[in-house]
Steps between C-alpha positions, in 0.01 A plus 500: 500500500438786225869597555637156410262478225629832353866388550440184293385691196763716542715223451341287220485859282912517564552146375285555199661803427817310534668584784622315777287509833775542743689770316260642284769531203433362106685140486686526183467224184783274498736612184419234223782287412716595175430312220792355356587567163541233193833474305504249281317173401659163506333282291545054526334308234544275215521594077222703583733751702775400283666302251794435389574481122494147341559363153294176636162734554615763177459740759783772448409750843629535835176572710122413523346263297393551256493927474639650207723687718703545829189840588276267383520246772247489814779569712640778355187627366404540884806656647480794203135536675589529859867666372694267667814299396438141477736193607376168354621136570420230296395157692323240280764246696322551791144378308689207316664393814451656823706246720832516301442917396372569908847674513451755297237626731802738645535684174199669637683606788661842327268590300219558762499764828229698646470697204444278222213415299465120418308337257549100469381331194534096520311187444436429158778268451416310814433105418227384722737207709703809567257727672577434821852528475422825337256664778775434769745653267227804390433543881889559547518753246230668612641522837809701350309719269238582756767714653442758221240795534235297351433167308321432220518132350338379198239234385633224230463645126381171384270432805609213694196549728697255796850693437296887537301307830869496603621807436172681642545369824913545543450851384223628697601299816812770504311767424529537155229566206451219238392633153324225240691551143310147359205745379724690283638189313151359467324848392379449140530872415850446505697705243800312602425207229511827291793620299858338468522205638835219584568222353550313807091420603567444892684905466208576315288400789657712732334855548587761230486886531138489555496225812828647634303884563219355594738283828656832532174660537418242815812511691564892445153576656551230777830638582377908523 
């Protein structure tokens, strides 16, 4: 009986040690698995992302709403801080009509593989007798740009609280992280009701250089 006792210390101080009780060699780690490496960001939103220039709105620019420059915009502001070219694809259709704009869900198709970063920004222009349409519609885009690296969406910048309750739950259902941007509108330090301002008051209500850094802030910390 000693001798069997003996033997089964023998044994638990082997597997301890780490090695295997039947061969009595060290069982390697498995190698971790490579991480794969970001290449650009593909970014879907509304005027927020970008804006065409219009006489109607005085606004004279060709990207976010309402920076005072191409850099200046959240979307650009956060590829120059992860240093990554940025693709960006304008979809307000989608929020003003998701049933007859659903199509355009396979513009996503291209700009998304396994190494793309991508950040969706949608909602605010969603009416309330549209927000179903628009979840089924959000839930198929999400499906396409989930295929990217990783997925960020965004709240509403004017905080629809139903319209973010729907975006939450697409968004982290496939994995991705939702960010709340409604804080930034609402904060009353603000310096974006500083400085110039445009005539047009629904531009003017859009975030400035000051709310723009402050998204890029959020999404390039979520995305590192």
């Amino acid at each position: 009986m000693k001798f069997f006792a003996k033997l089964a210390v023998v044994i638990g101080l082997a597997t301890c040690q780490g090695l295997s009780s039947t061969s009595g060699t060290a069982q390697a780690a498995p190698p971790a698995a490579p991480t794969a490496k970001a290449t650009r960001i593909t970014f879907i939103g509304n005027s927020l992302t970008l804006h065409p220039a219009s006489k109607e709105l005085e606004w004279p620019n060709h990207w976010g709403m309402a920076a005072s420059a191409q850099a200046r915009d959240y979307a650009h502001l956060t590829g120059a801080a992860l240093k990554l070219p940025v693709s960006i694809l304008s979809f307000s259709s989608l929020e003003l009509d998701p049933v007859a704009n659903a199509g355009r869900i396979a513009e996503v198709g291209p700009l998304v593989d396994a190494s793309t970063l991508v950040v969706v920004e949608l909602g605010d222009n969603v009416q309330a007798a549209k927000l179903g349409a628009f979840t089924e519609a959000y839930g198929k885009l999400l499906a396409s740009a989930g295929r990217g690296l990783r997925l960020v969406c965004l709240s509403t910048w004017w905080r629809n609280p139903a319209t973010d309750a729907v975006i939450r739950q697409q968004c982290t259902s496939r994995g991705g992280r939702y960010i709340d941007i409604g804080d930034i509108h609402a904060d009353p330090s603000s310096q974006d009701r500083q400085g110039p301002q445009f005539a047009n008051p629904a531009v003017n209500a859009h975030p400035h250089d000051w709310g723009m850094a402050r998204i890029a802030e959020r999404i390039a910390a979520a995305l590192r």
